[in-house]
C-alpha positions in Angstrom: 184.1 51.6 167.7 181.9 50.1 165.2 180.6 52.6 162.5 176.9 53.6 162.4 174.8 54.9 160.0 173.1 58.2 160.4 169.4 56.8 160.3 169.8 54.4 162.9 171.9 56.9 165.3 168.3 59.1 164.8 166.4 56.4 165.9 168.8 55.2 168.8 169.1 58.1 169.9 165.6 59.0 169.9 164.9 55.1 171.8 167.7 56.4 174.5 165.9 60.0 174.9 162.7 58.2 175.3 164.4 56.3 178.4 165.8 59.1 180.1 162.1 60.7 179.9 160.2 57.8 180.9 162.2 57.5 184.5 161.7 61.1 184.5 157.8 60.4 184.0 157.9 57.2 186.7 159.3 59.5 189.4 157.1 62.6 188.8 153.8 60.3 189.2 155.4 58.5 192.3 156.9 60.9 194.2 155.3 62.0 197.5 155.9 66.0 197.4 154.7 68.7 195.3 158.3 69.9 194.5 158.7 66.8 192.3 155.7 65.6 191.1 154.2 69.4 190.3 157.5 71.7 190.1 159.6 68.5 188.2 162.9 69.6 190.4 164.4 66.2 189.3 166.4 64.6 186.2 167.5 61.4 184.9 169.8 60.2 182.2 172.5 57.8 181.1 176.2 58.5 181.6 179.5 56.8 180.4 181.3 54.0 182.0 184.5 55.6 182.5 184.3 59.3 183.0 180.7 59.9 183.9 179.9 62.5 181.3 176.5 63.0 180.1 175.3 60.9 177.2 171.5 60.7 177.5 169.4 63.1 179.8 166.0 63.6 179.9 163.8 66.7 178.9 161.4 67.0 181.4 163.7 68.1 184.8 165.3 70.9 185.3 168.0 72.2 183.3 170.9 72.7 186.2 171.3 69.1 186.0 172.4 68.4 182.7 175.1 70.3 183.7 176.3 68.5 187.3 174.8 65.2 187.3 177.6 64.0 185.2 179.9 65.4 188.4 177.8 63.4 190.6 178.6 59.8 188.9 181.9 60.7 188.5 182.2 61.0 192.3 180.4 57.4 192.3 183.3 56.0 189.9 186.1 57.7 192.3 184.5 55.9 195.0 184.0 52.7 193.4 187.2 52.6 191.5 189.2 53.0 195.4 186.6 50.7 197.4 187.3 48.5 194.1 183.5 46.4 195.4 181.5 47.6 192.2 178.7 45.0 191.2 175.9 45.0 189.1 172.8 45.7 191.5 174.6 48.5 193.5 173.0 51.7 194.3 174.8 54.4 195.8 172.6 57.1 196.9 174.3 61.3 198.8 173.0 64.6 198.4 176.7 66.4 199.4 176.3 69.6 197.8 180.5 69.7 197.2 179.8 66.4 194.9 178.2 67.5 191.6 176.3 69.6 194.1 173.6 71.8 193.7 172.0 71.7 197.5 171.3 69.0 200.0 167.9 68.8 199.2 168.7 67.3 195.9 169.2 63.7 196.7 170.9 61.4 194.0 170.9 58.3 192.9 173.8 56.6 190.9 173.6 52.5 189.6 175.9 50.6 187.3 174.2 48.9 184.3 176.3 45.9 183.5 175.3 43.8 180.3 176.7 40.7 179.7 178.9 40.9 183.2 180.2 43.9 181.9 179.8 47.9 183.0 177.9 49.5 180.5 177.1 52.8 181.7 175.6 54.3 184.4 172.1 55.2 185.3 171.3 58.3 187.7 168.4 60.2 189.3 167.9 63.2 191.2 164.7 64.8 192.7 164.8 67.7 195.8 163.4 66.0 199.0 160.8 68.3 200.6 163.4 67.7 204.2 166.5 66.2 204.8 167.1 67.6 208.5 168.7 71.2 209.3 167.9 73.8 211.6 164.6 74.9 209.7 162.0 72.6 207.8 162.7 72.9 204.3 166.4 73.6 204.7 165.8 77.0 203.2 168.1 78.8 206.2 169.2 82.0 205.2 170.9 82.4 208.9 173.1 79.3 208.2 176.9 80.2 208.5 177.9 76.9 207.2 176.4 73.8 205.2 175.9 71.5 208.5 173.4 74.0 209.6 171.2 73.5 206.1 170.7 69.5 206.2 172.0 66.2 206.7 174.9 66.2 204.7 175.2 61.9 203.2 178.9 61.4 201.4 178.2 58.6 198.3 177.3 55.2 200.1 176.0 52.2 198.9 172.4 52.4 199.2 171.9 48.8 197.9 174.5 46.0 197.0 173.7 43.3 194.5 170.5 44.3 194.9 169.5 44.2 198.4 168.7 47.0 200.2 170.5 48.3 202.9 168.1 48.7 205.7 170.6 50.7 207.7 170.9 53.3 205.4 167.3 53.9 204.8 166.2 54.4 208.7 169.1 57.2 208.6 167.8 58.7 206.2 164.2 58.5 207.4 165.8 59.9 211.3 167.0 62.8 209.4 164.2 64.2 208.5 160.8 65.7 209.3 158.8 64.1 206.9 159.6 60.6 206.8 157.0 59.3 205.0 157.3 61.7 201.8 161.3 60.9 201.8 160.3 57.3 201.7 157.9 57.8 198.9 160.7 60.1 197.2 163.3 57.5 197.4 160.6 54.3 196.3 159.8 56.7 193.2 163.6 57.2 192.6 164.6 53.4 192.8 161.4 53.1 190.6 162.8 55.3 187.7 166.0 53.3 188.1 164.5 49.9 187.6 163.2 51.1 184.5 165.7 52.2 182.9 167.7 49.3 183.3 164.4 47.2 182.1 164.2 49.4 179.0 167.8 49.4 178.8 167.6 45.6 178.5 164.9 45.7 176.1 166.9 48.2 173.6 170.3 45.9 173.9 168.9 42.6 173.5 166.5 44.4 169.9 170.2 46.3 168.7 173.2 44.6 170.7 175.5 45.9 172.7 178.1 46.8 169.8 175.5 48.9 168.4 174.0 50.4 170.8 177.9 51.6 172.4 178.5 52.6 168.8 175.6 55.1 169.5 176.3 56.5 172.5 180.0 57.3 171.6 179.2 58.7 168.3 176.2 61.0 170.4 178.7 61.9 173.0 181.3 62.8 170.3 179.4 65.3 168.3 177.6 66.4 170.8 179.5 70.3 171.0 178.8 70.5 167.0 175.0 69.2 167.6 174.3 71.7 170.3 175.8 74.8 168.7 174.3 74.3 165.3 170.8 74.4 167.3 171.9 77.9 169.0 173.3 81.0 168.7 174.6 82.2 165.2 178.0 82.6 166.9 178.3 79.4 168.3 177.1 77.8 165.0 180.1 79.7 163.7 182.0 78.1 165.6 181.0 74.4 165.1 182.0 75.2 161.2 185.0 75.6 162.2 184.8 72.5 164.6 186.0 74.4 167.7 184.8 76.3 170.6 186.5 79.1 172.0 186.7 81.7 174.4 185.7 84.8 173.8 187.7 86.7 176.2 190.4 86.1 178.8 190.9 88.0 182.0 188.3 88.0 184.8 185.2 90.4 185.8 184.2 91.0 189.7 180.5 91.2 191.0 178.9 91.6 194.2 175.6 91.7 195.5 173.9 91.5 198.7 171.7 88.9 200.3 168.7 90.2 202.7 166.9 88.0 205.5 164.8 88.8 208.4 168.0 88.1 210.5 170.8 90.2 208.4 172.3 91.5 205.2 175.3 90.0 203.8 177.7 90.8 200.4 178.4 88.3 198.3 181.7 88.5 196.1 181.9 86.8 193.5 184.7 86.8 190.4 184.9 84.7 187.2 188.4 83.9 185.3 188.5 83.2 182.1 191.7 81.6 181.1 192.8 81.2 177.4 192.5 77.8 176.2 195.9 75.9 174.8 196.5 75.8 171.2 195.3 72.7 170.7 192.4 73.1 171.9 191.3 75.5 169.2 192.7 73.2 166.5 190.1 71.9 164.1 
């Protein structure tokens, strides 16, 4: 990696945040229902080539996302990697909850940018469809025993290949759900954000150059646990002196709670580990 200078990492990085927020923009104008284009339950962002983590993502969406989306490509690079058919123009397109999942509302978006013939990175984009099928419109069923009964449940398929459409896909989709005709304009505003990025992609390669511009993104994705903690909590800053995170405590703590319909009242368990990290992960 080449090196870069702390000046022009500002200003890439600021172009690259720009990005991410203008596909966020494109889709909130385009989309057809209020839960995007009011409440902004969407996100965009660029992620790496290899293991799908987060590099870019933009500031406008909701937070949950910066968290999963990365999950989400890296089930699209799984996929990819064993159909071994990856191509610049692909799209795939899934909303299963058990891949970077939040719910089956949320319907993603994953493409390769390639520059030069080669992967790049990856562009993504999520917004929650007003209704992707289910027992009840909306897929808010608090009777549903099990995820089948919530929506149409779509595993990671190509939605488009070397940039054509796939026809089939869309008119499953558009069976699934009441309201075909805001899904449709959901999904146009989606592949709208995407083909922006990759034009403003284009634009910011072809002004810096690819070397650059990679430079960039792995020094950004390097520092990025020092970055973020320095801007938080005194503790956490703490911690990014010393150049590690850490766990606070190890063991586990149990919780439940109870979750009320007009059908029935249910418990819900739930208990979280913490595990102590290995020595060298707390080396500086």
């Amino acid at each position: 990696m080449s090196e870069i200078d702390p000046i022009t990492l500002s200003v890439l990085a600021g172009r690259m945040e720009q990005i991410a927020d203008e596909m966020d923009a494109t889709l909130f104008r385009a989309a057809f229902n209020p839960i995007i284009a009011e409440a902004h339950d969407a996100s965009h962002g660029l992620y790496h080539a290899v293991s799908g983590d987060t590099l870019v993502q933009g500031k406008s969406g909701l937070p949950i996302f910066v968290g999963v989306m990365s999950f989400a490509v890296k089930a699209v690079i799984e996929k990819a990697a064993k159909d071994g058919d990856l191509e610049d123009g692909d799209i795939y397109i899934f909303n299963d909850a058990h891949i970077g999942g939040t719910h089956l509302s949320d319907m993603r978006l994953v493409r390769p940018y390639y520059r030069d013939g080669k992967l790049f990175c990856y562009l993504a984009s999520v917004g929650h469809w007003h209704d992707v099928g289910g027992a009840v419109p909306g897929n808010y069923n608090p009777a549903a025993t099990d995820v089948f009964q919530e929506a149409f449940n779509l595993p990671p398929v190509k939605l488009a290949r070397a940039g054509k459409l796939n026809q089939d896909i869309i008119d499953i989709l558009l069976r699934n759900t009441r309201l075909p005709q805001s899904a449709m304009g959901d999904l146009n505003g989606q592949l709208g954000a995407l083909d922006l990025g990759v034009k403003r992609m284009d634009e910011l390669l072809e002004e810096y150059g690819s070397d650059t511009i990679s430079a960039a993104l792995e020094r950004l994705w390097a520092t990025a646990p020092r970055r973020s903690c320095a801007q938080n909590s005194p503790s956490c800053q703490m911690a990014a002196g010393k150049r590690r995170i850490t766990l606070i405590m190890t063991g586990s703590v149990m919780s439940r709670s109870r979750s009320k319909s007009l059908l029935k009242s249910r418990e819900i368990r739930c208990a979280l580990i913490s595990l102590a990290p290995p020595r060298s992960a707390l080396a500086p």
